[in-house]
LOVEXTOR-471985 format. One line per 4 residues: number of its first residue (from 1); for each residue y, x, z of C-alpha. Coordinates in steps of 0.05 Angstrom, whole numbers. Each point is the difference from the previous one (the first is absolute). Last residue first. Layout:
NUM) Y X Z; ...;
***
This chain:
366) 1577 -1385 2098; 33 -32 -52; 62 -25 38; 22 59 23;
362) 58 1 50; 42 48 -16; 31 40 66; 68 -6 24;
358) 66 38 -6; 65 -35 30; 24 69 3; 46 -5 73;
354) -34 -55 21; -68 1 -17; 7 65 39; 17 -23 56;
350) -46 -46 -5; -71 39 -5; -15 -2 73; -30 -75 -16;
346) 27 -28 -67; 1 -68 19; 10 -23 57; 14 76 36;
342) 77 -28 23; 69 22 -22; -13 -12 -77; -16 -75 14;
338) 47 -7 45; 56 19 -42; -19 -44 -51; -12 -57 47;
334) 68 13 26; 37 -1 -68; -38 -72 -19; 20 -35 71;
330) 78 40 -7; 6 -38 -63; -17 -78 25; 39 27 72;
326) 68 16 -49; 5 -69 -35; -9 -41 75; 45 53 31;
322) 54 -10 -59; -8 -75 9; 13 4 73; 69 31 -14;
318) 11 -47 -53; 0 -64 41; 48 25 41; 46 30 -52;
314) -8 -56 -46; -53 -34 -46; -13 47 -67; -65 -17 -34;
310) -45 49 -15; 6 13 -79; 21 76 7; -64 16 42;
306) -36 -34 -56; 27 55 -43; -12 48 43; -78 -12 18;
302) -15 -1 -82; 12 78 -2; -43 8 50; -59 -45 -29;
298) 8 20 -67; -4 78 38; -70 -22 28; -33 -34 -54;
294) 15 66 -43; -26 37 52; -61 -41 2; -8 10 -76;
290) -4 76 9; -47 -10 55; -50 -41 -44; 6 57 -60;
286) -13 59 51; -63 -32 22; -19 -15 -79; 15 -74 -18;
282) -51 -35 -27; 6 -75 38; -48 27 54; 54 55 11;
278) 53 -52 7; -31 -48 43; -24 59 46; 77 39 -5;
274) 11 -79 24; -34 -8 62; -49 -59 25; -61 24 -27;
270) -30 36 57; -61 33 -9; 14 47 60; 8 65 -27;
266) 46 -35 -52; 46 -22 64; -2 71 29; 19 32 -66;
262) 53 -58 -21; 39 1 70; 67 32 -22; 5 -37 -72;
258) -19 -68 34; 37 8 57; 75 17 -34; -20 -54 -62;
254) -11 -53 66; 55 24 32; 42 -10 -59; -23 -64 -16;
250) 13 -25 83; 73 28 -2; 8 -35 -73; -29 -59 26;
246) 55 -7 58; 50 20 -51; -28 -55 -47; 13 -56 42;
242) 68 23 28; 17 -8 -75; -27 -73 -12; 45 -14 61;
238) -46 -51 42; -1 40 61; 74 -1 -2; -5 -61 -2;
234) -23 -12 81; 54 38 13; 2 65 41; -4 -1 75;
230) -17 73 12; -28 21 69; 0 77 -21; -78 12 20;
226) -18 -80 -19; 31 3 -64; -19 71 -12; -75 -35 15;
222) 3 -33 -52; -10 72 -55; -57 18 37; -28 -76 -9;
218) 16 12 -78; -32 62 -10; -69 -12 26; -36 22 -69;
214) -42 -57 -4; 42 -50 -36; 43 49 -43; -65 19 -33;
210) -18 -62 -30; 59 2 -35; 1 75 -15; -71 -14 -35;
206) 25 -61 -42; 53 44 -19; -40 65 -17; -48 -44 -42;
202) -82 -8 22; -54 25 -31; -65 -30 22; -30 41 64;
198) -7 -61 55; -53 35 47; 59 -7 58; 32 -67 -28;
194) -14 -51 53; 15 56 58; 71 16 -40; 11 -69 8;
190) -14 -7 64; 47 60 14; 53 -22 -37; -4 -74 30;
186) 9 35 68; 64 31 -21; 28 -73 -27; -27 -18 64;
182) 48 53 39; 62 -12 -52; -8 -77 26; 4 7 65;
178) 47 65 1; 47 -51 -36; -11 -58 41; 16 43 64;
174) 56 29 -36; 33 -77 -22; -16 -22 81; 37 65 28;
170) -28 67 28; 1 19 70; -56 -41 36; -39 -10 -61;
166) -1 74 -6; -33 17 58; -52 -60 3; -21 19 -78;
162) -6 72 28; -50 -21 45; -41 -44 -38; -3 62 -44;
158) -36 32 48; -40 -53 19; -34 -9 -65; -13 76 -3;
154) -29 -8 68; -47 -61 -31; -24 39 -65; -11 59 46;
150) -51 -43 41; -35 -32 -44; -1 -72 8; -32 -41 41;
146) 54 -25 43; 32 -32 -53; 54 -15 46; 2 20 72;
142) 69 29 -1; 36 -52 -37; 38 7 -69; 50 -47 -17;
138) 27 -53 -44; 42 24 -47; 1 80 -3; -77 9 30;
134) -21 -50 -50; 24 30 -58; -38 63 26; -61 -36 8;
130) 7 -20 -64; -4 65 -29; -70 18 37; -32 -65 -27;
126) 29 31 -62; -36 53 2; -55 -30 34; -15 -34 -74;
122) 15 46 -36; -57 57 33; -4 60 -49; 61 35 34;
118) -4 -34 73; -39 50 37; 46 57 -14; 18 46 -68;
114) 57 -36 -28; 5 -77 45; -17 33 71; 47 55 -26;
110) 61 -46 -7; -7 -29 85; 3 74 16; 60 22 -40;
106) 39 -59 17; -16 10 80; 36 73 3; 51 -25 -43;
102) 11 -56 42; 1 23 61; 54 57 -23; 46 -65 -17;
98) -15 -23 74; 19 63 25; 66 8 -53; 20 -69 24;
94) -9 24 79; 31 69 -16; 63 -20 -47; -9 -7 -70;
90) 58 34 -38; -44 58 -38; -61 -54 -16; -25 29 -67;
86) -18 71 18; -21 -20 74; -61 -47 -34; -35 55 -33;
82) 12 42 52; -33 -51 45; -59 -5 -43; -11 71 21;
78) -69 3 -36; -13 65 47; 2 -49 59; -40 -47 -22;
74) -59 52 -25; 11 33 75; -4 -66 19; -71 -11 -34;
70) -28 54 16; 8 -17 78; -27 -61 -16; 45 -61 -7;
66) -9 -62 43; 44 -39 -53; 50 -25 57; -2 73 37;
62) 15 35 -69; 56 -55 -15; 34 18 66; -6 77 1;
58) 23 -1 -77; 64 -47 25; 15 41 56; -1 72 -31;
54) 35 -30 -59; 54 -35 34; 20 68 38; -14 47 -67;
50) 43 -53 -38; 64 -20 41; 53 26 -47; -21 -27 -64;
46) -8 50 -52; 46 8 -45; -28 2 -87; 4 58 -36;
42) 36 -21 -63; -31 3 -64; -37 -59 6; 72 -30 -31;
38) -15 31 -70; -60 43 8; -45 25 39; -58 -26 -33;
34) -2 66 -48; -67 -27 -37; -72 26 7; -11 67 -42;
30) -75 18 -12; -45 66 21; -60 4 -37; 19 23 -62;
26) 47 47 37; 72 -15 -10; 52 6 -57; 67 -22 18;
22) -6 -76 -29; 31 -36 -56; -6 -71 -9; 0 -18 -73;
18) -66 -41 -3; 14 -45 61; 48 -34 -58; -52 -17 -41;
14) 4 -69 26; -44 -49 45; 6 29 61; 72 20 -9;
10) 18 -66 -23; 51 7 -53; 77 0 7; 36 4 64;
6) -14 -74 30; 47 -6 53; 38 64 -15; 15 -19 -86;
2) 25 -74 38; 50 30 36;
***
């Protein structure tokens, strides 16, 4: 057990990246990892009410954001909704709707922090985060801060909204939970803003860690409790191996991300991705996403045995369990799948990402 954990030496650190063999390709032309592997394997079902929901929720949002005609098009072709329909199978319509509100809002509200007004500005960053705490305890009125921007104040009651919707449904111990995994998300992505000319080395676990907290995992993974209406334990939210799952889903969504959005993030000056950690660290292009396979099958293999260390309860205790256990995998499958299904990140070219996983060197010394 212990060999699978921690199978032998660091493959960022070792030679071990050394005796990878690849099918010779191009000079040019590089290998990114087989990702579908393991339990991503498996196609994931879409949820039954998607092209309905998303129709209504994209119509909704773009009205609430004052979107340009450009701009839904751009909303519409980002399909957040798909996104959201692979990992939400069970939810019915109005739990789905408000789910598909989300997504569309959590992409919006993260961009203001990457590439929008707030990524060199801390300090509104976090005046931004608060807001949202507020909005979850003690409320968000209409006319406040009336002298705002305009987006930042639709995107503020947007997720107002959704908060309303699943505080009516969902019980105390989710609400707190969403609470809490939505400032732990916000703390992410003040962070990241605190760190974004940061370039000292940093370690793969001290990098994952930070990671976890921006990635939005963890609220997708909540709202299966609010989607199935599960009334688990209060400890089994305190079971060391429930723990990890739920950053295990979020690692390997991070590795998935940061392998399939590496040319669009490095065209950006990002800093924030780890094939960038790794190639500033020495490693050739081919070398960093050798190592993030590696990270990637640890992680798989490690996602069994904690799945053999969940607690067992009884039969109706259990069944909500194995919804709990299978929504934290089905969040990191359907972003997978998403991310191959849509144009984010390698435009008309995905198809064929897919099926060769061939992409283009990057070179550093040009």
């Amino acid at each position: 057990m212990a060999s699978i954990l921690q199978p032998g030496p660091n493959p960022v650190t070792s030679g071990y990246l050394k005796e990878k063999k690849h099918a010779p390709v191009p000079l040019t032309t590089l290998l990114i990892p087989d990702l579908f592997v393991s339990f991503c394997s498996s196609a994931p079902v879409l949820n039954p009410f998607y092209a309905k929901v998303k129709a209504e929720s994209d119509a909704w949002f773009a009205q609430l954001y004052q979107a340009t005609d450009e701009e839904r098009a751009k909303l519409d072709k980002a399909d957040f909704a798909l996104f959201a329909a692979w990992w939400t199978q069970h939810a019915g319509e109005p739990e789905f709707r408000t789910i598909c509100d989300w997504c569309n809002w959590v992409f919006y509200f993260d961009d203001q922090f990457d590439e929008g007004h707030l990524c060199q500005d801390p300090l509104n960053a976090q005046r931004e985060a608060d807001i949202l705490t507020q909005i979850m305890t003690t409320g968000l009125e209409d006319d406040e801060y009336p002298d705002d921007l305009p987006r930042p104040r639709a995107l503020r009651f947007a997720f107002r909204s959704v908060w309303q919707r699943l505080a009516e449904r969902a019980s105390a111990g989710v609400q707190e939970r969403f609470r809490e995994a939505m400032q732990e998300f916000c703390r992410g992505l003040v962070g990241q803003v605190g760190v974004r000319s940061d370039v000292k080395p940093r370690d793969i676990d001290s990098y994952l860690a930070f990671r976890r907290r921006s990635i939005g995992v963890i609220p997708c993974i909540i709202f299966a409790e609010y989607y199935h209406d599960l009334r688990l334990p209060d400890e089994f939210f305190r079971v060391s191996a429930v723990q990890r799952l739920q950053d295990l889903a979020a690692e390997i969504t991070v590795l998935h991300n940061d392998v399939l959005s590496y040319h669009k993030e490095y065209n950006m000056g990002a800093i924030h991705n780890i094939v960038i950690i790794l190639r500033q660290q020495g490693m050739t292009q081919q070398q960093a996403y050798d190592a993030v396979d590696i990270l990637v099958r640890q992680r798989l293999q490690e996602w069994h045995i904690r799945i053999a260390e969940v607690p067992i309860y009884g039969e109706a205790i259990d069944i909500q369990v194995h919804k709990y256990v299978t929504a934290c995998r089905e969040v990191a499958v359907g972003n997978l799948h998403w991310s191959f299904a849509t144009e984010r990140y390698f435009g008309k070219g995905k198809d064929q990402v897919r099926q060769t996983r061939k992409v283009n060197l990057i070179n550093l010394d040009l």
